[in-house]
C-alpha positions in Angstrom: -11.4 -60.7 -35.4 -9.1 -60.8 -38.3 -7.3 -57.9 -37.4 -6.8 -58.8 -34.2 -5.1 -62.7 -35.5 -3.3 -60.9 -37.6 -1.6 -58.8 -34.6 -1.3 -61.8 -32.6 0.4 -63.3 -35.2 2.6 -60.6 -36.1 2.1 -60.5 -39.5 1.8 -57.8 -41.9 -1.3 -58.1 -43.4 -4.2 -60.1 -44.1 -5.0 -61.1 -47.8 -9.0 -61.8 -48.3 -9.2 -63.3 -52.2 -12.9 -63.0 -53.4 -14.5 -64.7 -56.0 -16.3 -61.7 -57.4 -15.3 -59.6 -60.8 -15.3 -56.7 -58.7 -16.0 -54.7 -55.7 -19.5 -52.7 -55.7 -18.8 -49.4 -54.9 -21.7 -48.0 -53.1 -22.2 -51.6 -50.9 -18.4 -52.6 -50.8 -16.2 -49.7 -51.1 -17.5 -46.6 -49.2 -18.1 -48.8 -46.0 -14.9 -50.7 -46.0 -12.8 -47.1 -46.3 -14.9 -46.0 -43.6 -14.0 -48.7 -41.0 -10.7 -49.4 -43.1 -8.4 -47.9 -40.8 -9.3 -50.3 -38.0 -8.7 -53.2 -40.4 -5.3 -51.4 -41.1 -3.7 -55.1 -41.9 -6.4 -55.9 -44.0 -6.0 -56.5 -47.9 -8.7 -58.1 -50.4 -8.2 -58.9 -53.9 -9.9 -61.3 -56.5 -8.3 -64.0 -58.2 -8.8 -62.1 -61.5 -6.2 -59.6 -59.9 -3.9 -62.3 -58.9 -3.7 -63.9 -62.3 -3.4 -60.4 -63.8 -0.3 -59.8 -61.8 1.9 -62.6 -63.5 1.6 -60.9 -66.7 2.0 -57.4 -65.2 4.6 -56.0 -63.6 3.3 -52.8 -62.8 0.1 -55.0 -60.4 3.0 -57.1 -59.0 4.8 -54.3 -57.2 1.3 -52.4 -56.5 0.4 -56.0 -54.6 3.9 -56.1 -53.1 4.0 -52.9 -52.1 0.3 -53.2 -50.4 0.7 -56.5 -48.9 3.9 -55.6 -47.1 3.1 -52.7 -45.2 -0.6 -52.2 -45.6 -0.9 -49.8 -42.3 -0.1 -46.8 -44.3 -1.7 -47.2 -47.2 -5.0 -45.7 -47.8 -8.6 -48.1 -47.2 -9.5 -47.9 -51.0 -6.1 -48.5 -52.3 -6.2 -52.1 -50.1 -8.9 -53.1 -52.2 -7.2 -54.5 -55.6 -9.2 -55.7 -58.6 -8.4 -55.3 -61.7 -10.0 -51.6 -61.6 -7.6 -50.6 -59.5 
């Protein structure tokens, strides 16, 4: 459904924030890459991320860089925490 709003709405991605320190592997991770390039728009993060990024500059232009064209970038990679 939210890849589909985000078609109809043109936009280039989605961005889910979570309120979680982190994304379980083996019950987050592996399933989302496996459907992940259906939800090729799709981005999540946590706010722990999003705070990290305006300290670090590095973060910033790996969230720019995902948010903007998310299509080609690998499921797992669309997934930013501060693990990433």
């Amino acid at each position: 459904m939210y890849q589909q709003y985000a078609e109809d709405v043109r936009a280039n991605s989605a961005l889910f924030i979570c309120e979680v320190e982190g994304f379980d592997e083996e019950r987050f991770l592996k399933p989302f890459a496996k459907v992940g390039d259906k939800l090729n728009k799709i981005v999540l993060t946590t706010w722990k991320f999003l705070d990290a990024i305006q300290k670090d500059k590095a973060k910033q232009d790996l969230f720019t860089k995902v948010v903007r064209r998310p299509e080609g970038i690998e499921p797992f990679m669309r997934v930013l925490s501060l693990s990433t």
